[in-house]
LORO-907516 format. One record per residue (C-alpha): x, y, z. Coordinates in steps of 0.2 Angstrom, whole numbers. Layout:
% residues N
    xx    yy    zz
     X     Y     Z
...
//
This chain:
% residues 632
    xx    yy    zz
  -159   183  -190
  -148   192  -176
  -154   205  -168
  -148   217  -153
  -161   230  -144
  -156   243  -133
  -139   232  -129
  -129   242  -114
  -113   234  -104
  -106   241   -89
   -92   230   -81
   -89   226   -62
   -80   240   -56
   -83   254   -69
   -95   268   -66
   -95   270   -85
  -106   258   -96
   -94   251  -110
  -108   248  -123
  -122   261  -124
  -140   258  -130
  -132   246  -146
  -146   243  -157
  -141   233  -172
  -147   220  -185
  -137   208  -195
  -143   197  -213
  -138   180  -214
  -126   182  -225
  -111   195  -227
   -94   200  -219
   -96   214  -207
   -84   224  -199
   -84   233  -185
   -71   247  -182
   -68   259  -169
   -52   262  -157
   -47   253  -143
   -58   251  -128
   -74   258  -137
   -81   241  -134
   -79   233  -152
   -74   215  -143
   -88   217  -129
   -99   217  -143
   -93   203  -152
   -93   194  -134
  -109   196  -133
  -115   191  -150
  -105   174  -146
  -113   173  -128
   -98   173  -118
  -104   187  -111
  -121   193  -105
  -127   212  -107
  -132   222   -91
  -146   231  -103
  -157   225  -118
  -160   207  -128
  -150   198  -142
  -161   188  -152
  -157   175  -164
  -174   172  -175
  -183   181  -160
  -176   168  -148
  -169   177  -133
  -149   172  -131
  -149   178  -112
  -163   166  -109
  -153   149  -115
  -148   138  -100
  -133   131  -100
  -133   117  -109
  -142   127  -121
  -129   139  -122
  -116   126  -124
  -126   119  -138
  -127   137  -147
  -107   138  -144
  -107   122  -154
  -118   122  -169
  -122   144  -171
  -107   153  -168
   -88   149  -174
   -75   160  -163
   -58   166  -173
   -48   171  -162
   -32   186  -166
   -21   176  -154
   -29   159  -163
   -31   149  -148
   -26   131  -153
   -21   119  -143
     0   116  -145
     1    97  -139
   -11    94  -153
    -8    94  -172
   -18   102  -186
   -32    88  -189
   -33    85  -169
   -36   103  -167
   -50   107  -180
   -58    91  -174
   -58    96  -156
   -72    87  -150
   -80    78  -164
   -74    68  -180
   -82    77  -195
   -84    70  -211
   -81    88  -217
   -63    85  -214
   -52    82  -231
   -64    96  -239
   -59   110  -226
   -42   106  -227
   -40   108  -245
   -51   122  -244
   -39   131  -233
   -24   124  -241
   -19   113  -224
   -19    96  -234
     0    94  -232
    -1   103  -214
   -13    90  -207
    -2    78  -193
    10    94  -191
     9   100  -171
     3   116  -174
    18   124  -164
    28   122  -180
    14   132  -191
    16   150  -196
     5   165  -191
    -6   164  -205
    -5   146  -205
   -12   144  -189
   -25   157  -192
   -32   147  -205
   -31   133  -195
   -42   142  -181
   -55   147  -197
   -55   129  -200
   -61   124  -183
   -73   140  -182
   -81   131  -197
   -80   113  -195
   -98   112  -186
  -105   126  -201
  -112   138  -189
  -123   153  -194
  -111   165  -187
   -94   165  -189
   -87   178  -175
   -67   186  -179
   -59   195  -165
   -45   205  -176
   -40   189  -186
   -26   200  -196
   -19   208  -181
    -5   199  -180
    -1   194  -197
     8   202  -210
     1   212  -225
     1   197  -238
    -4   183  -224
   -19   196  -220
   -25   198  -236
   -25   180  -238
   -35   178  -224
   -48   192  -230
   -49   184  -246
   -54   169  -237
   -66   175  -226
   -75   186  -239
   -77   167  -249
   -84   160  -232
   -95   175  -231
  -106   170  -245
  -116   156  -235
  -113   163  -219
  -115   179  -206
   -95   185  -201
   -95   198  -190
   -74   205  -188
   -67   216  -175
   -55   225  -185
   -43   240  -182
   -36   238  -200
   -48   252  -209
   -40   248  -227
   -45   228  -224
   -63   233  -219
   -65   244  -234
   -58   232  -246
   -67   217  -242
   -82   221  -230
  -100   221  -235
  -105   233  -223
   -94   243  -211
  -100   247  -193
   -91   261  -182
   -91   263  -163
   -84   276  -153
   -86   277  -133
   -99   262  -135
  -109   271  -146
  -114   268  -165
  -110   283  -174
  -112   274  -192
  -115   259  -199
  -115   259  -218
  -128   246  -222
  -140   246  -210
  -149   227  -212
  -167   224  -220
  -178   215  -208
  -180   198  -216
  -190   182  -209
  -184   173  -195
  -177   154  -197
  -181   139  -185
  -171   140  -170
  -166   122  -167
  -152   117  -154
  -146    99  -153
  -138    90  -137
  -119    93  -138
  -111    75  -142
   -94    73  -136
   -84    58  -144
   -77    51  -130
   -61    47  -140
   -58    64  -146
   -57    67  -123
   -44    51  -124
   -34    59  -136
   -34    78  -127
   -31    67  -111
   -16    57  -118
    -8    71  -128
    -4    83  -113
     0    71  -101
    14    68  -116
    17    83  -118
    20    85  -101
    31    69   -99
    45    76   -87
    33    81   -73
    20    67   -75
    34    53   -73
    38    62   -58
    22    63   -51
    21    43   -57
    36    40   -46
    29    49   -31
    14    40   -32
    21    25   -34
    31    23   -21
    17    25    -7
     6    11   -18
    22    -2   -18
    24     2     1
     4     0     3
     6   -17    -9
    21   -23     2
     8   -23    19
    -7   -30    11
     4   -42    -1
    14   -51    17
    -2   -50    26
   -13   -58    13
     3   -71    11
     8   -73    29
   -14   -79    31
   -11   -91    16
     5   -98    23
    -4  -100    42
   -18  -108    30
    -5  -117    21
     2  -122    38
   -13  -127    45
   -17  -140    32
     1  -147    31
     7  -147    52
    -5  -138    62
   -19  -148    58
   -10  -163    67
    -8  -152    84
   -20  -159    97
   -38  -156   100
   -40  -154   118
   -56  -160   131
   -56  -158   147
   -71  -157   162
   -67  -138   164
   -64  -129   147
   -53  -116   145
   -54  -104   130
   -37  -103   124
   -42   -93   110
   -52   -78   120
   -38   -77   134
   -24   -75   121
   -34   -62   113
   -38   -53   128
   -19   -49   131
   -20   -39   115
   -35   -28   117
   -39   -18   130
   -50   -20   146
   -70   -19   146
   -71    -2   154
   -82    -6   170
   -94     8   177
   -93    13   194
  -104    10   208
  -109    -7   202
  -102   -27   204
  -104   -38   190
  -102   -58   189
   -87   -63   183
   -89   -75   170
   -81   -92   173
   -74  -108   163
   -88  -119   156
   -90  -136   165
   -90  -149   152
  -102  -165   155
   -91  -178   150
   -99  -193   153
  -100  -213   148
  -112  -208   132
  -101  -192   128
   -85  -206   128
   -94  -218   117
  -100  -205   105
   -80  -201   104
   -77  -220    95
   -87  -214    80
   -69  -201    76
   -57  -214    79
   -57  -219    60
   -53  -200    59
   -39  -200    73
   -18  -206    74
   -19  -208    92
   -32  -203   108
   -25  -201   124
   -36  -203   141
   -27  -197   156
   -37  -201   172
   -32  -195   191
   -30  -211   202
   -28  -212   221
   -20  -195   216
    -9  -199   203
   -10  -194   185
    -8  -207   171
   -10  -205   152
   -16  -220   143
   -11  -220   123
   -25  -231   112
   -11  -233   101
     8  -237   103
    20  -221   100
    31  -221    87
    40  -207    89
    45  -209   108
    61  -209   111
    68  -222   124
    81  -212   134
    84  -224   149
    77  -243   152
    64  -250   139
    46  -248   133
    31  -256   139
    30  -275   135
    13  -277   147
     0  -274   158
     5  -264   173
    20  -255   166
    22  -237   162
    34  -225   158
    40  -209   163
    39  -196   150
    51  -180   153
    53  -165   145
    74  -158   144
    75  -171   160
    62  -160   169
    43  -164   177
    29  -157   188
    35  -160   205
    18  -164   207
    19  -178   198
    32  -185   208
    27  -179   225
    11  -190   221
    23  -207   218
    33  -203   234
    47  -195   227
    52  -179   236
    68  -176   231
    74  -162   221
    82  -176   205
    84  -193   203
    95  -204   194
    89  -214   180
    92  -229   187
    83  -224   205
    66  -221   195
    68  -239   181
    59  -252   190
    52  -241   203
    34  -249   210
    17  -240   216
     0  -243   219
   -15  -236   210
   -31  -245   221
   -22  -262   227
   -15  -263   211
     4  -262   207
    11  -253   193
    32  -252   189
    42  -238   179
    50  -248   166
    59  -233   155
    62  -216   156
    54  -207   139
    55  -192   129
    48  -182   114
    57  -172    99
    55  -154    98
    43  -155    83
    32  -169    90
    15  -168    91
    16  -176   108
    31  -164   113
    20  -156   128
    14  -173   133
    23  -178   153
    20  -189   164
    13  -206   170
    10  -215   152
     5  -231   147
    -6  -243   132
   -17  -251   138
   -30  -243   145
   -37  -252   160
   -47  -240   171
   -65  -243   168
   -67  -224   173
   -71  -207   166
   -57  -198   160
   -51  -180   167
   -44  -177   151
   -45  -183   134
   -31  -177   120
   -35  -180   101
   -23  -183    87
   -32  -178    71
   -23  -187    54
   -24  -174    44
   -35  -159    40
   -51  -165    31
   -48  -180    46
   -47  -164    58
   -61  -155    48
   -74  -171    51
   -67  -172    70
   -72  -155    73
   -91  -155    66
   -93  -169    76
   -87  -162    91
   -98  -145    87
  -114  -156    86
  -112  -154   106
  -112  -138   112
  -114  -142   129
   -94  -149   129
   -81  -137   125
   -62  -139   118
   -47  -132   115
   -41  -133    97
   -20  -129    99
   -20  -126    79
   -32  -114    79
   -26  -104    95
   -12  -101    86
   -16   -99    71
   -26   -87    79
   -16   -78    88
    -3   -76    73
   -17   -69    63
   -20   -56    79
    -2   -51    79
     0   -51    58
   -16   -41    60
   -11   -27    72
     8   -26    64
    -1   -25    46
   -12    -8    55
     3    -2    61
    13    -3    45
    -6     2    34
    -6    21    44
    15    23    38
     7    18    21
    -7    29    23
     1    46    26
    15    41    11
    -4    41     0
    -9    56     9
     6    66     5
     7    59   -15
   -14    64   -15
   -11    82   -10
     5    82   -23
   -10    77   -36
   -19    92   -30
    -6   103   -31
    -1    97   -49
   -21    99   -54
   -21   116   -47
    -7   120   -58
   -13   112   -74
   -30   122   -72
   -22   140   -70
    -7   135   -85
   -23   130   -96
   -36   144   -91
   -36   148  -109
   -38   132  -118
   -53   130  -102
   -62   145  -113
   -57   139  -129
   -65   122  -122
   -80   130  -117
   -83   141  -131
   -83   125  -144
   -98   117  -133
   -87   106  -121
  -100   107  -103
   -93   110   -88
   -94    88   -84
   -83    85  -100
   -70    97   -94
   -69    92   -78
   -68    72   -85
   -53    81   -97
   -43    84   -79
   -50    72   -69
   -45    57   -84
   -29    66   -84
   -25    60   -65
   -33    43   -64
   -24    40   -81
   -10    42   -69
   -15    33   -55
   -19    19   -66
     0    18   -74
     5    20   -55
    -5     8   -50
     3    -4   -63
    22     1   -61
    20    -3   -43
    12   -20   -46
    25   -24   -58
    38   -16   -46
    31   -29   -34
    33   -44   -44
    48   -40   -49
    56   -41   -30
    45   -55   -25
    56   -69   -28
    71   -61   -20
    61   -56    -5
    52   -73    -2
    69   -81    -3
    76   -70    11
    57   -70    20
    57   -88    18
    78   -92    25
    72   -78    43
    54   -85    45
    54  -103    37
    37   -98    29
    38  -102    10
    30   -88    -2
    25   -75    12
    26   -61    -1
     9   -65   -10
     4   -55   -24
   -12   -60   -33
   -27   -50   -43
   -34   -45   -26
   -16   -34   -22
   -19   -25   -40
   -37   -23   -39
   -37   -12   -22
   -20    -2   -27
   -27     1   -46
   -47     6   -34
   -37    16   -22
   -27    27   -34
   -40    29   -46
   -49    33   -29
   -35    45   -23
   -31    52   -41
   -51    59   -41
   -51    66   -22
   -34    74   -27
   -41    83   -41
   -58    88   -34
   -55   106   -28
   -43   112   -39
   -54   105   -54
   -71   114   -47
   -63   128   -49
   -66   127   -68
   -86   128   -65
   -83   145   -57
   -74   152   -73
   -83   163   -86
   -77   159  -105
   -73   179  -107
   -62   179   -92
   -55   162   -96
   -49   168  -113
   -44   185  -107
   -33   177   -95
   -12   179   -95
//
């Protein structure tokens, strides 16, 4: 049983109390309607009843449960299963058609028999925008019922229909009445006394007569069950406006869009420039020389301090300079080195001789290029290996010759001594550009006579699992270090791609930043244009975290198609772009798109689409269900 003790109202603002000392009580059963002109607080009181409002005075009790006692999922619950709300200005949902409407939040197996009931049967897939006043009023008593509340609460549900429709809708609600509690706000005094079961008057926010006063009967359980949301019934709210909205959503698609396809650009050359230099690595670079030498030189750390900036030294104080490593390349060290041969093209030992600097090839050269003279036949000849018909001056000054260049013929034939022994320049050599032993110069020769230890020794891997196996054997000594050339430069590639990729990731960046504050806006703008369907959504049981998943689904929903028209944007100039990548660099397939690329641009719009609609969408919390259906 409902029942209201010493209920008073004054509104933020007013001095005056809009309700004063309201004591009523209601059967279970009836249709009740309350009259009285305008502001004497005949829809306070019904807002209240319905517990979108709370008094300032006094207790509403339903079967002596206190209403202003419920927490909030408790109220949601009420809103749900007790009270049904029709509404003068019917509150439906235009994107949405009869059925959708009625079966707001849940599918109800209620359904056909309500429609026929209420003569909607032929109305049922019709948006309701196309429906007439008094058949969207019915369609608002349909959804007011489709739960079967106890109370069935009518906030002048005649008031803007004409005389027939109304009387239609009075006949209705009178049937309704017989199983359950309807209490109408009415200015229509003819209505009310043709059809109401007991009349109730107020004037100044005062009873001044009631006609059947209600007998005090026994109280009911008062059970409230969780609110279940059908998670399709949020899909289909979701999916419907952003339809219905189509124009400004496919801009907002676009917008968004273009900053993921610029950000999918970046990480899709980056990720395809790595591959390629992998790519590269195991087809060419692999065969690049490993370098040993008695002092090592890290390549790999010098090139990388050019890029970054310099260890900031504090004052006052003078550290040690780190220096190169001293490899210990002895005899063992050498004879541990025949166990890679299998694994090796060619090794090259270069020795420094009674100040001379020879190069001895274990294996003949294939790729040398003869340019003057012949190539080595036997013991004691060499050639002179030049690089565009340049050499170290060094290299000469240690063979006598002091001038600033020589004729080919003047250096073929020439002799020298290495200790006592004589050695004779029988060709002058070269390499191609894209040899491996391109950067090879010098004193150069097969056999390898010198029963020494070698300044230098310069590997030629075969391939790359040769060059993989040649490199875990040389990491089993950590004591000698060496210079991989492949690696450097892949490295160093990488620390370029690297830093360009940064640089092009922050113009990427502020392109998302700008389309996540456009989400904002939009999300601010979709609350206030749906402040009302907000209270409609709230006063059927929806919490607080169902609404905001409403919005918030609305916008990832978005960022998810964005996510996707840009990855398909992206594979669609692929091909054209790896064929003009591909003719500037040489590098095949640069532009690498793969599951990776679409699962950080679908993660980061999803991300993006959320902090987007945070604030706008919090705003929802702070809204009371009164204010949000009284809003214009």
């Amino acid at each position: 049983m409902l029942k209201l003790i010493n209920i008073s109202k004054q509104y933020k603002g007013s001095k005056d109390l809009t309700l004063k000392n309201i004591n009523l009580e209601f059967e279970r059963t009836g249709l009740v309607s309350i009259l009285g002109p305008s502001g004497c607080g005949k829809t306070t009181l019904l807002n209240l009843i319905g517990g979108l409002d709370t008094p300032t005075l006094g207790s509403i009790l339903i079967d002596n449960y206190e209403l202003t006692k419920l927490k909030k999922k408790e109220l949601d619950a009420y809103h749900n299963q007790y009270v049904g709300f029709v509404y003068q200005n019917y509150n439906l949902i235009n994107y949405l058609n009869v059925v959708e409407n009625i079966e707001l939040i849940n599918k109800n197996k209620e359904i056909k028999y309500l429609l026929e009931y209420l003569h909607l049967k032929d109305k049922e897939k019709k948006q309701v925008k196309y429906l007439s006043g008094g058949e969207k009023q019915r369609v608002s008593i349909a959804r007011s019922l489709i739960n079967k509340p106890r109370i069935l609460l009518c906030d002048e549900p005649t008031g803007a229909l004409d005389t027939k429709t109304s009387h239609e809708i009075m006949k209705l609600l009178k049937k309704i009445s017989k199983t359950t509690l309807i209490i109408m706000v009415t200015h229509n005094k003819d209505l009310a006394s043709i059809y109401s079961d007991r009349i109730i008057s107020l004037e100044d926010g005062k009873i001044i007569s009631d006609t059947l006063p209600a007998k005090e009967s026994s109280n009911s359980n008062f059970h409230l069950k969780r609110v279940s949301v059908n998670p399709n019934k949020i899909l289909n709210i979701i999916s419907k406006n952003i339809k219905s909205k189509y124009k400004r959503n496919f801009l907002t698609v676009i917008a968004f869009s273009i900053g993921l396809i610029s950000l999918g650009l970046v990480l899709s050359i980056s990720s395809g420039f790595n591959k390629s230099m992998e790519r590269e690595e195991q087809e060419s670079l692999s065969k690049y020389p490993i370098y040993l030498s008695k002092t090592s030189t890290n390549l790999n750390n010098d090139l990388k301090n050019i890029f970054s900036t310099k260890e900031k030294i504090e004052d006052n104080y003078i550290y040690k300079l780190e220096t190169n490593h001293t490899n210990i390349i002895d005899e063992t060290y050498i004879n541990n080195l025949s166990t890679i041969e299998r694994n090796l093209t060619n090794q090259i030992n270069t020795y420094l001789l009674d100040n001379k600097v020879i190069s001895i090839s274990k294996n003949p050269i294939d790729e040398i290029i003869i340019k003057a003279g012949r190539n080595i036949e036997k013991n004691g000849e060499l050639l002179l290996v030049v690089n565009n018909n340049q050499i170290d001056e060094n290299i000469l000054l240690s063979l006598d010759l002091k001038e600033e260049k020589y004729k080919y013929e003047d250096i073929i034939n020439y002799q020298f001594k290495v200790k006592r022994d004589k050695y004779k320049i029988v060709g002058i050599a070269t390499f191609n550009d894209d040899s491996y032993y391109q950067d090879l110069t010098g004193l150069l020769s097969y056999d390898d006579f010198f029963k020494q230890i070698p300044v230098s020794i310069t590997l030629y891997p075969k391939d790359y699992e040769n060059k993989n196996e040649i490199i875990k054997h040389l990491d089993s000594y950590h004591q000698v270090e060496y210079t991989d050339y492949s690696a450097t430069i892949k490295s160093v590639s990488k620390t370029l791609m690297d830093g360009v990729t940064v640089i092009l990731l922050c113009f990427s960046m502020i392109s998302l930043i700008v389309s996540t504050i456009m989400i904002g806006i939009i999300s601010y703008i979709s609350v206030v244009e749906r402040i009302k369907e907000i209270g409609l959504f709230k006063s059927l049981g929806l919490s607080n975290r169902n609404i905001k998943i409403i919005f918030i689904g609305e916008n990832v929903l978005l960022g998810i198609v964005s996510s996707i028209i840009s990855f398909d944007f992206l594979k669609l100039i692929s091909l054209p772009t790896n064929k003009l990548l591909t003719n500037i660099t040489g590098m095949k397939n640069i532009l690498l798109l793969n599951s990776k690329t679409l699962f950080i641009l679908l993660s980061l719009s999803i991300l993006l689409s959320i902090i987007g609609s945070y604030f706008p969408i919090r705003k929802t919390k702070k809204l009371k269900i009164i204010d949000c259906l009284r809003y214009e």
